[in-house]
N, C-alpha and C positions, 0 to 999 in steps of 0.2 A: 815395204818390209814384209808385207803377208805371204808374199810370193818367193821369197827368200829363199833357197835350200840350201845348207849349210852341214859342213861334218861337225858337229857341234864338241867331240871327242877331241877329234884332230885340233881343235880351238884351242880346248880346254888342255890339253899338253902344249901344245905352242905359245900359249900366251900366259901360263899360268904352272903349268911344270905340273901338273896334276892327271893322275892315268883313269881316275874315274870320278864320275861325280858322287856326292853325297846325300845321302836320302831321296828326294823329290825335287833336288835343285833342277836337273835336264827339264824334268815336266814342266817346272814354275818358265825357266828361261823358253822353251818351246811356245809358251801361251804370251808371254810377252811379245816376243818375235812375229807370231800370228797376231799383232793387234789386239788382244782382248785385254779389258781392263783385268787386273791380276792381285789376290791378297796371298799374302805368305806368314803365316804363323808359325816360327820356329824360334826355338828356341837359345839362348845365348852360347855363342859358341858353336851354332849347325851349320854356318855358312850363308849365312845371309845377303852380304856382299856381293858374292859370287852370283848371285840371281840377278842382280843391276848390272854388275861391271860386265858380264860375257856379254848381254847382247847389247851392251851399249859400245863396245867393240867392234860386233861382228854389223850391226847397224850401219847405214849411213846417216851423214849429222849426228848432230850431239844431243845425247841424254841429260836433262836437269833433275838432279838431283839435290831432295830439298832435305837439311841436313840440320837439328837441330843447337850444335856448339862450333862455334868457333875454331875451337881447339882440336874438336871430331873431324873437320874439316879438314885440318893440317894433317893431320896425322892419317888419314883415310888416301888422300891426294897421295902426301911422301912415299906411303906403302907401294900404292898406283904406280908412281915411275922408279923406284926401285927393282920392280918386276918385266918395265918395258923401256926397251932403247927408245921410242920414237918422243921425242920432243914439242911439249905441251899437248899429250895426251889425256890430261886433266887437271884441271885449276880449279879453283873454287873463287866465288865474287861474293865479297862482302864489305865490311866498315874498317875489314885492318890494313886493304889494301890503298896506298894513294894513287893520284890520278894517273902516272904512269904505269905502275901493277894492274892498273884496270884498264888502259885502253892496250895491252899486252895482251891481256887474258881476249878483250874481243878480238881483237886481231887475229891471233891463233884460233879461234871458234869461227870468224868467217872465212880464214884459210882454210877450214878443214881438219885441220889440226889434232884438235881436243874434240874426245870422244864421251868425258865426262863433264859434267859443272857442276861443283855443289856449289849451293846456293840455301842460307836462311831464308824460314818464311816474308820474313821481312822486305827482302831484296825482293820478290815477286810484287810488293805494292808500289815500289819507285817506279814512277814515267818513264823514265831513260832507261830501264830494265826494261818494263815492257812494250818500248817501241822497240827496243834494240830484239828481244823475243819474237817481235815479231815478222824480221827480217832474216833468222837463221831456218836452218833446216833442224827441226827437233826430232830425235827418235821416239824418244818416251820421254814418260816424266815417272821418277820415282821417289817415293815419298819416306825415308828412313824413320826408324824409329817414331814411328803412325801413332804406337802410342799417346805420345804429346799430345797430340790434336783435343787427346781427351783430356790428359795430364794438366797440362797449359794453359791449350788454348781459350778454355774458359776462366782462367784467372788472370795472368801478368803480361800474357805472349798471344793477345786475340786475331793477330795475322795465319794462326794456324788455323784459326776457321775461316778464313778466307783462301784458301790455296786452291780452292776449286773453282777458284775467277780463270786460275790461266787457261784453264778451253774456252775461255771468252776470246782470249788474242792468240791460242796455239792450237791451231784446227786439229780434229781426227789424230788426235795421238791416244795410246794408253795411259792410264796411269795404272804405277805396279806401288801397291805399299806391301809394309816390311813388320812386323814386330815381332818381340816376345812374349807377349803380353797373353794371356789367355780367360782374362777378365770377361765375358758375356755382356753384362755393358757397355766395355773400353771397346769391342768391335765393333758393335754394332753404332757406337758412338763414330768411329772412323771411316763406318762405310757410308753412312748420312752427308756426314759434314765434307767427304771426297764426292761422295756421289756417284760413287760406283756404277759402272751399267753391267748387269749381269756378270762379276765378277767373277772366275775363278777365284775358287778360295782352295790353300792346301796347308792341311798343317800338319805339320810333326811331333813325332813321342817329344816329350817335354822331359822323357825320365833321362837324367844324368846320372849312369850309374859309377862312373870314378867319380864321384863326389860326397864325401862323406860326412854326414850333419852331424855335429857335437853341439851338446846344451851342457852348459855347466852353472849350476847355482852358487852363487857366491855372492860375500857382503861386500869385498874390495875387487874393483874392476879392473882395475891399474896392472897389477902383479902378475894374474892371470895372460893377461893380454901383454907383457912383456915377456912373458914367459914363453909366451908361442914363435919371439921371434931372437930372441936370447941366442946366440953362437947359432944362429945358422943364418947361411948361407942363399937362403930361399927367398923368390918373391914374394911379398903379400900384399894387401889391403888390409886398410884397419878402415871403418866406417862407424861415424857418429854424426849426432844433429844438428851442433852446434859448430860458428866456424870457428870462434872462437876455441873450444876445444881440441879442434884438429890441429893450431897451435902448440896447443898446450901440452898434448901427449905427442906431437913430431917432435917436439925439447926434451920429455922424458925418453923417449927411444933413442935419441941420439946421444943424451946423459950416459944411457947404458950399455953405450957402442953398437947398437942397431945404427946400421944407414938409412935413415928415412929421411921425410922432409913432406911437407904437410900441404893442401889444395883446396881450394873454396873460392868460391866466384867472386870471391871479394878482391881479390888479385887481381894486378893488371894480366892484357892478354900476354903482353910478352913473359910474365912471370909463368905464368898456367903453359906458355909452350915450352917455357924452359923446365919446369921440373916434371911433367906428362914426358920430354925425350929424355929425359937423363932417367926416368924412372923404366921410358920401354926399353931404352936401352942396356937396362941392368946397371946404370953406375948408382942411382938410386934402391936399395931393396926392397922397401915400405913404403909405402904413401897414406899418409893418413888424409881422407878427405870427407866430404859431404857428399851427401845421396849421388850427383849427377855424374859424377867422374867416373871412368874405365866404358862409359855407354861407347859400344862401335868400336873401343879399341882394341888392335889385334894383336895382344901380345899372349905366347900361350903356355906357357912355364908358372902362371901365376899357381902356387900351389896352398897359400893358406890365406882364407878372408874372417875376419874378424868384426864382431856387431857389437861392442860393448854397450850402444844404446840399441832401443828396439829399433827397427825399420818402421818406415811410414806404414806400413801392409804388409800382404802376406806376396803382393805382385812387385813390390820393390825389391822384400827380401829373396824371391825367385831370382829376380834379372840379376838383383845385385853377388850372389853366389856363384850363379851360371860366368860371370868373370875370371873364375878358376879352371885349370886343368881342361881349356881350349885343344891342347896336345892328347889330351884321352890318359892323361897321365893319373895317377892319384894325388886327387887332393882333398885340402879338409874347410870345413866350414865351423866355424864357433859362435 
């Protein structure tokens, strides 16, 4: 891979319909492709993706990509071959597939085939993952959404402090992590726990200027917050803490002819991929959910996000806004 010379331009139209890159993505992909371990701090909505998928293309072997939902997964993959004719160019290996989706997805990876794999942290501790890891040809490994490592993996998900076993069985690759996150502990927490060597670190303005922050004081939350989505037409998010609440106000917004319909990890997975595509697909216009939802997804029309409860932090309520106005479009935040 070090030795590689590549019109990395000419790629990025051919495989992606795009005449230039954005901000620092060429530089981030260029350090990847040289083999150097690589950190990317940008912010939601900079192009993130695009730093993993271009050289896990232009790469020989497949890139592992380690993905923190289920549902991120699907929806990250669908985008993938929507964009490209060639036939299992990325799958994702986890608990939703059965034993025939899974001896498909190797198949197509020791064909050659598939240029991506996401894969939860989890699926990195199974046996049969990692003998099977250790039989393909890996390009890199890239780590999405780094922040968990910090988020997480010290609480409910402690496989994510474990992801820096895989250069125990996948020799001399990179690893590239990704986040939005601009927390000073939350890095230096990821670059520990990955184990960086002499990373490349690049990061970008964090400032979203088509994004417009509204605070509004008020005694009734309800009203307010229907009111944003009352006769129009627009996509949104509404975010709260409780799952049960996300319930509760997806029935009032539908009482008052908003189309919404409501997400929380308390669903089965097939529920959470059915209203995540009928929401990116515009049949749904609102989704009311809990913190984790819209993370990685690329949908870019969303124009109004809505907090009736606080946010966990001031690093939640970042990421979780930055899901607006993806297109550069105006949008509003409440």
């Amino acid at each position: 891979m070090k030795d590689v010379e590549i019109d990395l331009k000419d790629s990025l139209k051919k495989f992606f319909g795009f005449n230039s890159f954005k901000g620092n993505q060429e530089d981030v992909i260029k350090s990847v492709l040289s083999g150097k371990d690589t950190f990317v701090i940008m912010p939601t909505g900079g192009g993130k993706s695009l730093c993993y998928q271009m050289p896990a293309i232009v790469s020989e072997g497949t890139a592992i990509i380690i993905s923190p939902l289920i549902a991120l997964m699907k929806n990250q993959v669908d985008a993938i071959r929507n964009f490209s004719s060639e036939d299992g160019i990325a799958h994702f290996l986890n608990s939703s597939l059965n034993k025939t989706e899974t001896t498909r997805v190797k198949e197509d990876i020791t064909s050659g085939k598939t240029k991506m794999l996401y894969v939860a942290p989890e699926s990195l501790t199974k046996q049969e993952n990692i003998d099977f890891f250790k039989g393909i040809t890996v390009s890199f490994v890239a780590v999405d959404e780094a922040h968990c490592i910090s988020q997480w993996g010290h609480d409910f998900r402690p496989p994510y402090l474990s992801i820096n076993e895989i250069r125990d069985y996948v020799q001399d690759v990179p690893i590239l992590a990704l986040t939005a996150t601009a927390n000073t502990h939350v890095l230096k927490d990821i670059q520990d726990h990955l184990k960086l060597n002499n990373a490349k670190v690049f990061t970008n303005s964090f400032l979203r200027k088509n994004i417009q922050l509204n605070i509004q004081k008020v005694e009734d939350k309800l009203n307010p917050t229907l009111d944003l989505f009352h006769n129009k037409d627009t996509s949104g998010i509404v975010y709260l803490r409780s799952r049960k609440k996300t319930l509760e106000f997806s029935n009032i917004l539908q009482q008052s002819g908003v189309s919404a319909d409501y997400f929380n990890a308390g669903l089965s997975i097939d529920a959470r991929w059915a209203k995540q595509t009928n929401w990116i697909n515009g049949k749904t216009k609102v989704i009311v959910a809990t913190t984790a939802f819209g993370m990685g997804i690329n949908k870019s029309d969303v124009r109004t996000i809505a907090h009736p409860d606080l946010p966990e932090d001031l690093e939640s309520y970042y990421q979780e806004i930055g899901r607006a106005g993806r297109d550069g479009g105006l949008s509003e935040a409440f």
